[in-house]
MOPAC internal coordinates of N, CA, C and O (Angstrom, degrees):
PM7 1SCF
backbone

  N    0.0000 0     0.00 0     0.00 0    0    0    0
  C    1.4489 1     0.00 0     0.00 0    1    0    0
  C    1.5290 1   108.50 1     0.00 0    2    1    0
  O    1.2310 1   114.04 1   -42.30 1    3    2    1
  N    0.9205 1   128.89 1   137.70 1    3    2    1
  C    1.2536 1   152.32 1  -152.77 1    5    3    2
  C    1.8959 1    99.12 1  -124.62 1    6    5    3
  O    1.2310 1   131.22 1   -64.29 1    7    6    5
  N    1.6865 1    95.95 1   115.71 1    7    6    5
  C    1.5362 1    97.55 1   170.30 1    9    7    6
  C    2.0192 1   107.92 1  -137.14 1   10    9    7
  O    1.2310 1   131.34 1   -30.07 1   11   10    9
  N    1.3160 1    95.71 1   149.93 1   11   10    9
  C    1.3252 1    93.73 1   175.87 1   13   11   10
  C    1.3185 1   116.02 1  -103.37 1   14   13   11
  O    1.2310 1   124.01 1   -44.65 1   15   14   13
  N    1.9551 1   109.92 1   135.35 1   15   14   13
  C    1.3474 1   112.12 1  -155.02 1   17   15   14
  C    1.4223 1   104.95 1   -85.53 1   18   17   15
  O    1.2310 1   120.62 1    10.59 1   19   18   17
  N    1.1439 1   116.41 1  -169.41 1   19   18   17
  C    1.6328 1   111.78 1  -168.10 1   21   19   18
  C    1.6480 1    84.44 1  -105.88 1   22   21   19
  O    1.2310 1   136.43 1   -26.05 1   23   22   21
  N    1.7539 1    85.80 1   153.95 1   23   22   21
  C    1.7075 1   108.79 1  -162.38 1   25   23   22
  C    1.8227 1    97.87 1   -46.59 1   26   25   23
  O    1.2310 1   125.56 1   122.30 1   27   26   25
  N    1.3275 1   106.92 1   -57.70 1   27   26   25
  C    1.8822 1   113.77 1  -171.28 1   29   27   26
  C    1.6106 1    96.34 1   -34.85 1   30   29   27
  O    1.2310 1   111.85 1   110.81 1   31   30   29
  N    0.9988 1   132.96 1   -69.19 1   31   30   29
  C    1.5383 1   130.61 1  -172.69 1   33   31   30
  C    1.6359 1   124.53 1   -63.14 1   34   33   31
  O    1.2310 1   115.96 1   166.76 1   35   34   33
  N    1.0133 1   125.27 1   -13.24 1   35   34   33
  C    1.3913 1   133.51 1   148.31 1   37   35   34
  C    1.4347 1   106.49 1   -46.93 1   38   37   35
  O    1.2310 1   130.03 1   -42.72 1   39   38   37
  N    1.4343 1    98.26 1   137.28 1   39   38   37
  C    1.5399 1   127.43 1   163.88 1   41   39   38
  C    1.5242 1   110.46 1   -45.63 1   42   41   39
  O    1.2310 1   116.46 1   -29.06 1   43   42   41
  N    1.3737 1   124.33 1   150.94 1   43   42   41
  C    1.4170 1   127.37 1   172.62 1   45   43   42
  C    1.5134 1    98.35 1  -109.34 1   46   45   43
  O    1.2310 1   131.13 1   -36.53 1   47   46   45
  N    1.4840 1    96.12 1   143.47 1   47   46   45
  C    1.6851 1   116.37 1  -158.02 1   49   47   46
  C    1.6131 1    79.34 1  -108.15 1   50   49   47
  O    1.2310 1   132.90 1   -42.63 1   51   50   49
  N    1.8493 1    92.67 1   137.37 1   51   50   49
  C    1.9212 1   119.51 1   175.28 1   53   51   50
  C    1.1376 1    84.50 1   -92.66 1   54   53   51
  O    1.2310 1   131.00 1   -54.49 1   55   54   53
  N    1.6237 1    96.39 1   125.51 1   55   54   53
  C    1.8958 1   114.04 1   144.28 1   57   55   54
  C    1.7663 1    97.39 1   -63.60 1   58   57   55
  O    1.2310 1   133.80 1   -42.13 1   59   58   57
  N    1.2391 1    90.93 1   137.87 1   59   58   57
  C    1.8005 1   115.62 1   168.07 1   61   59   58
  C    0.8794 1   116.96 1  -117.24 1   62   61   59
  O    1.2310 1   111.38 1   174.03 1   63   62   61
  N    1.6659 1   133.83 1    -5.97 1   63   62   61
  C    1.4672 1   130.63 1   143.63 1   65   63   62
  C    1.3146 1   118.96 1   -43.10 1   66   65   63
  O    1.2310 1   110.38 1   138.03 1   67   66   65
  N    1.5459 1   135.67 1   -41.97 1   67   66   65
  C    1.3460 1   118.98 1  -147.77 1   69   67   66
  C    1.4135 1   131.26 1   112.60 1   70   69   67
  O    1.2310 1   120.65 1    -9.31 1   71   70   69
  N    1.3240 1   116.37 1   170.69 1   71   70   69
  C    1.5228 1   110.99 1   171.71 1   73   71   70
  C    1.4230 1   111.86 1  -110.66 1   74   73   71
  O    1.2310 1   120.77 1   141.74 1   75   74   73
  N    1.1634 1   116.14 1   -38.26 1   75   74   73
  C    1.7589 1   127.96 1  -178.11 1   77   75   74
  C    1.2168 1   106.96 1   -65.47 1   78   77   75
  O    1.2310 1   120.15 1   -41.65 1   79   78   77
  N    1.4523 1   117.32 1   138.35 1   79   78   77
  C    1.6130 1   114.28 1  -178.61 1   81   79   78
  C    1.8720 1    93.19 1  -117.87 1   82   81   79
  O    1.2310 1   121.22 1   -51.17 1   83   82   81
  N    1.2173 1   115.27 1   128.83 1   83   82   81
  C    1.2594 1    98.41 1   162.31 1   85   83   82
  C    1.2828 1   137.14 1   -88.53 1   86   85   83
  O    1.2310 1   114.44 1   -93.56 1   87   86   85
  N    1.6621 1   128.14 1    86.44 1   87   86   85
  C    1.5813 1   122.58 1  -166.27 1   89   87   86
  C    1.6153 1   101.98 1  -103.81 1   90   89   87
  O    1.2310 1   111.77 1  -137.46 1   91   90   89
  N    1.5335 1   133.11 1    42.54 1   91   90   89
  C    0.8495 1   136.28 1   143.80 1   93   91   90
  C    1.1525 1   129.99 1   -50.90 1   94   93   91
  O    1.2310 1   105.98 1   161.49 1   95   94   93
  N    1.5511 1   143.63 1   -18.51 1   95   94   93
  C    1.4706 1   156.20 1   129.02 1   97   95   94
  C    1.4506 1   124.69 1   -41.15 1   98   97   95
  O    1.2310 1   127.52 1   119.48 1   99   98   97
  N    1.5932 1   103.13 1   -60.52 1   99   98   97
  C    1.3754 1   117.65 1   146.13 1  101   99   98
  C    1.4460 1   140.01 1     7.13 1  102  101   99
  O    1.2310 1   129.27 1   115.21 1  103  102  101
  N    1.5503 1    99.74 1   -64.79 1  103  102  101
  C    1.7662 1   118.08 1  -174.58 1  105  103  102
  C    1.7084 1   116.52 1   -82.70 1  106  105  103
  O    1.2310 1   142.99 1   -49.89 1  107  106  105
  N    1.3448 1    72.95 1   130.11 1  107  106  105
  C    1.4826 1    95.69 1   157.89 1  109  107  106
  C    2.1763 1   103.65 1   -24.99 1  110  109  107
  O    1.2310 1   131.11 1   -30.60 1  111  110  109
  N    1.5681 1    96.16 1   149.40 1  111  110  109
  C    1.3097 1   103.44 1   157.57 1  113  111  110
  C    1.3711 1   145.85 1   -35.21 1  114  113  111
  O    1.2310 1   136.46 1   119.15 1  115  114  113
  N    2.4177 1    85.73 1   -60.85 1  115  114  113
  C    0.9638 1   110.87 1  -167.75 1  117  115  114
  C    1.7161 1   122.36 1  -100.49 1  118  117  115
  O    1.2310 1   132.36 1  -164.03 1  119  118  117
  N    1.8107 1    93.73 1    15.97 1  119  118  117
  C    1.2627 1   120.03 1  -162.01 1  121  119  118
  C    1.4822 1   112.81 1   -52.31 1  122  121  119
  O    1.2310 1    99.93 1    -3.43 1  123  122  121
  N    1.0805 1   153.89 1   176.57 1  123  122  121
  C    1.2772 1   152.17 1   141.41 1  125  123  122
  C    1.8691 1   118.22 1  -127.75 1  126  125  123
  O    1.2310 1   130.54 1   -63.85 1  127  126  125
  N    1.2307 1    97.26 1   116.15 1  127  126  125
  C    1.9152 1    98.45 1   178.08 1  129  127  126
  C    1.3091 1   115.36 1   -68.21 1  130  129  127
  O    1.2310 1   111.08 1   -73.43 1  131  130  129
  N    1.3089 1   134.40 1   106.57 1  131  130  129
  C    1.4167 1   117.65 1   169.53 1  133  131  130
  C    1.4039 1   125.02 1   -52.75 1  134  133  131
  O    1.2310 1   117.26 1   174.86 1  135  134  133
  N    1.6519 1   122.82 1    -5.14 1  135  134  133
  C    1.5979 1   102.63 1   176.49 1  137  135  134
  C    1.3145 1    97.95 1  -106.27 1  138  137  135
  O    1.2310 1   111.02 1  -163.86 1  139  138  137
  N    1.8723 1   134.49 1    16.14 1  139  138  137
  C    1.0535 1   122.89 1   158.43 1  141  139  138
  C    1.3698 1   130.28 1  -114.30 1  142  141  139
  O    1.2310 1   129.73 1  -171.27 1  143  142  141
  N    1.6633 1    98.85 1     8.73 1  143  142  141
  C    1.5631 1    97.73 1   173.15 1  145  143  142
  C    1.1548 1   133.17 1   -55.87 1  146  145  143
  O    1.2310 1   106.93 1   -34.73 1  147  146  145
  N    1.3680 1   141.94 1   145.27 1  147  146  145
  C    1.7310 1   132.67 1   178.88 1  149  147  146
  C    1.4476 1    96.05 1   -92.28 1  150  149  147
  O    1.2310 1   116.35 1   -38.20 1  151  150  149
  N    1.4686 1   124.54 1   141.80 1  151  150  149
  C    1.2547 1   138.50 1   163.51 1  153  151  150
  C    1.3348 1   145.19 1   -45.52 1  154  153  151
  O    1.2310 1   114.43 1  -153.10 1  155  154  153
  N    0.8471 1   128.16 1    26.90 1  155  154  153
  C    1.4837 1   132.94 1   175.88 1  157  155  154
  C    1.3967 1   122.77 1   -11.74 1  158  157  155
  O    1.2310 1   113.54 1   -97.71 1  159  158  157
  N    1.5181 1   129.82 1    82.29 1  159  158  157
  C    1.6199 1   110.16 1  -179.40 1  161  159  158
  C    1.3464 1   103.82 1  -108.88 1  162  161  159
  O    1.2310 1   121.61 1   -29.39 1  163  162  161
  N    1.5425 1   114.53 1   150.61 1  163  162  161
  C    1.5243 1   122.58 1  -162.37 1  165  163  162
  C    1.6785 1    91.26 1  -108.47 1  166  165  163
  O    1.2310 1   124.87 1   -79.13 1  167  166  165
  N    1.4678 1   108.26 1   100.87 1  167  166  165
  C    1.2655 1   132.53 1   143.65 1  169  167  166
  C    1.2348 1   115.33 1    32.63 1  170  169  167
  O    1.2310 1   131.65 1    75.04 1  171  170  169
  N    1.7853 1    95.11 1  -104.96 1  171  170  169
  C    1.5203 1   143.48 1   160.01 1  173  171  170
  C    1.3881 1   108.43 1    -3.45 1  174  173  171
  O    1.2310 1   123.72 1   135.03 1  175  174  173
  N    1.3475 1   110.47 1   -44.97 1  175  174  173
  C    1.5537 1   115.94 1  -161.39 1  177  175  174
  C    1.6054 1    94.03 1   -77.89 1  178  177  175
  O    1.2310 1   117.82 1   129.87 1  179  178  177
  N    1.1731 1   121.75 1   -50.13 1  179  178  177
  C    1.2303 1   102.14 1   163.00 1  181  179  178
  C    1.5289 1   161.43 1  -102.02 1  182  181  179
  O    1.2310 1   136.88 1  -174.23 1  183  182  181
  N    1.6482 1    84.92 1     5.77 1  183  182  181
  C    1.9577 1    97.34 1   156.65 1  185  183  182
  C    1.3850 1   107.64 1   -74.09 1  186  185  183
  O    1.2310 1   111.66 1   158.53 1  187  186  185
  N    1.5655 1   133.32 1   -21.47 1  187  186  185
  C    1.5254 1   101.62 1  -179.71 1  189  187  186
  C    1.1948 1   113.13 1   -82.87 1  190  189  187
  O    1.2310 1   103.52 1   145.45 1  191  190  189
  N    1.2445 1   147.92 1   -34.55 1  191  190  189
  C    1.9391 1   153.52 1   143.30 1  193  191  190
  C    1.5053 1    84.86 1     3.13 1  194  193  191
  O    1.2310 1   115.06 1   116.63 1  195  194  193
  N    1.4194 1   126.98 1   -63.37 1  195  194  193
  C    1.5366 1   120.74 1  -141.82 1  197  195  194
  C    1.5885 1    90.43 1  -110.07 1  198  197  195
  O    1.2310 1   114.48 1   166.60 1  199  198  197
  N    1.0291 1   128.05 1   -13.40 1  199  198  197
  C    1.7904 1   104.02 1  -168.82 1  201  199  198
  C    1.9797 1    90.04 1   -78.47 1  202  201  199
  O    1.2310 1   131.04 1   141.75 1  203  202  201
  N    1.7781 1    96.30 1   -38.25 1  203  202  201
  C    1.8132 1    96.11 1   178.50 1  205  203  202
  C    1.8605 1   128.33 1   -54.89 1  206  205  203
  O    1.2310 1   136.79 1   151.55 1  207  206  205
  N    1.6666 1    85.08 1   -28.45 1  207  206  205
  C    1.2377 1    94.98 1   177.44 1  209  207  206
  C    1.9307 1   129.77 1   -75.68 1  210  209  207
  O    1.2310 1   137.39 1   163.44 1  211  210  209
  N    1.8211 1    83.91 1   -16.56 1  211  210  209
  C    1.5868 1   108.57 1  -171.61 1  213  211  210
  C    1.5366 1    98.60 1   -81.93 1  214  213  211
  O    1.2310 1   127.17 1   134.71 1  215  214  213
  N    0.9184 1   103.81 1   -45.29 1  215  214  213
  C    1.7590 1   120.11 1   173.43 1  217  215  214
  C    1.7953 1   131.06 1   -56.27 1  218  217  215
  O    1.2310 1   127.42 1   148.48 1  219  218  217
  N    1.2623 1   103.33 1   -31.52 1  219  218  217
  C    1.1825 1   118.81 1   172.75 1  221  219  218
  C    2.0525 1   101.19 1   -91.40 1  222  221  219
  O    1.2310 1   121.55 1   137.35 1  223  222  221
  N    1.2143 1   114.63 1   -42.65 1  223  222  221
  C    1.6397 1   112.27 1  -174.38 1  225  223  222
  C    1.5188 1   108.01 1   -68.81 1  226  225  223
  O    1.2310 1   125.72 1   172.91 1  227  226  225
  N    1.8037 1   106.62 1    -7.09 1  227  226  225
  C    1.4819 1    98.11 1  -169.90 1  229  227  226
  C    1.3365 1    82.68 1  -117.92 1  230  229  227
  O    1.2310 1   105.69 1   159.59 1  231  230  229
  N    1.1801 1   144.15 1   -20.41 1  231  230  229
  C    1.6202 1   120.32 1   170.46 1  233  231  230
  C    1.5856 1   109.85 1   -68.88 1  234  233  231
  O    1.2310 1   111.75 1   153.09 1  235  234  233
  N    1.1744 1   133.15 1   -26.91 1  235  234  233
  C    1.3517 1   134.05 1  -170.43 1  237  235  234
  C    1.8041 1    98.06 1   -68.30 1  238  237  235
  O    1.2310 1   127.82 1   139.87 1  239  238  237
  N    1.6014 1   102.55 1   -40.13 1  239  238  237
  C    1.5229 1   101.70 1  -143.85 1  241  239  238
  C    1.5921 1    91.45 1   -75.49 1  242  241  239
  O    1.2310 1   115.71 1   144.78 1  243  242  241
  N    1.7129 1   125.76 1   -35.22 1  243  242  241
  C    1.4015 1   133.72 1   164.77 1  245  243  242
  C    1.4535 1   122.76 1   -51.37 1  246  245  243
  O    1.2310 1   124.29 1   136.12 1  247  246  245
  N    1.4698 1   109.37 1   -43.88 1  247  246  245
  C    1.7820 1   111.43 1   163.51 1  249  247  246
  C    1.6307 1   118.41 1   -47.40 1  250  249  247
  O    1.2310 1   135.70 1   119.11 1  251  250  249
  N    1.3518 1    87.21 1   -60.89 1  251  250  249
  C    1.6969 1    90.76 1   175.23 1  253  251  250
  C    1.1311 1   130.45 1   -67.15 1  254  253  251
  O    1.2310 1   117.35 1   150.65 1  255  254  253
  N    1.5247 1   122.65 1   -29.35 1  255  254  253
  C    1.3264 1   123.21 1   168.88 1  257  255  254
  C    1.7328 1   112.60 1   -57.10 1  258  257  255
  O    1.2310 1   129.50 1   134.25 1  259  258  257
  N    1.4524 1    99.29 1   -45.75 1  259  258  257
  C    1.6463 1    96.97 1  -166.50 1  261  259  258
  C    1.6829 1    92.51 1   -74.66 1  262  261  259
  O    1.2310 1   112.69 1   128.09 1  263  262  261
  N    1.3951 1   131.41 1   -51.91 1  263  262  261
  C    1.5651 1   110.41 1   176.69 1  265  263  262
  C    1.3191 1   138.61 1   -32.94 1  266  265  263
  O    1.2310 1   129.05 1   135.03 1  267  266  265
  N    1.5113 1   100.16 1   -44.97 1  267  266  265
  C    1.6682 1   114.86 1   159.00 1  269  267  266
  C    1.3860 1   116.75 1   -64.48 1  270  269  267
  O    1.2310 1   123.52 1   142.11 1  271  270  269
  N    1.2223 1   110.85 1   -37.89 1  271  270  269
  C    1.7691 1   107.58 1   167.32 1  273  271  270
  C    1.1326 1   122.57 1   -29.65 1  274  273  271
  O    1.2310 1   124.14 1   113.14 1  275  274  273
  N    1.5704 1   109.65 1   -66.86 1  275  274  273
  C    1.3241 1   112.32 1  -142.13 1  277  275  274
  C    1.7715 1    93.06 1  -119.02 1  278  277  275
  O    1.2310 1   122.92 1  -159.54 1  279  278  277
  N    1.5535 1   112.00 1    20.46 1  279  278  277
  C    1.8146 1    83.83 1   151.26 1  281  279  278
  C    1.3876 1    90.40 1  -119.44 1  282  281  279
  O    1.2310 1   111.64 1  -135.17 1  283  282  281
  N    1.5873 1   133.35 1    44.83 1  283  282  281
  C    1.4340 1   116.03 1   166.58 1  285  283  282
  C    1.1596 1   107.70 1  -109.55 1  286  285  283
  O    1.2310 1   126.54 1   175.04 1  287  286  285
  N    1.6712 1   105.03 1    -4.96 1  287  286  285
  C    1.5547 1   106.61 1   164.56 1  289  287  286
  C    1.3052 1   140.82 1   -90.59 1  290  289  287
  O    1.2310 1   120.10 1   180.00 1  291  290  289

């Protein structure tokens, strides 16, 4: 005799497609992939951190020079 089991006890069926979909065809023209963008970093952002920092190590080093200056005289 032949009975049919209830759905919960049935086997779970493998996708054999995969996980990756390829919608590289898909896109827009003007699309852009974020895991293929190239990096662009703007410089600037970090020479001024250091030109401020160059600026402050050379005002200290001029304070102190002239303080020492002028009580060695």
């Amino acid at each position: 005799m032949t009975s049919n089991p209830p759905a919960e006890t049935l086997p779970a069926e493998h996708d054999k497609t995969g996980l990756v979909v390829d919608t590289g065809h898909d896109m827009h023209a003007d699309h852009r992939d974020p895991q293929r963008q190239t990096v662009h970093q703007d410089l600037t952002i970090g020479i001024l951190p250091l030109a401020i920092a160059s600026f402050l190590v050379l005002a200290f080093v001029v304070a102190a020079w002239t303080f020492l200056a002028a009580g060695a005289g």
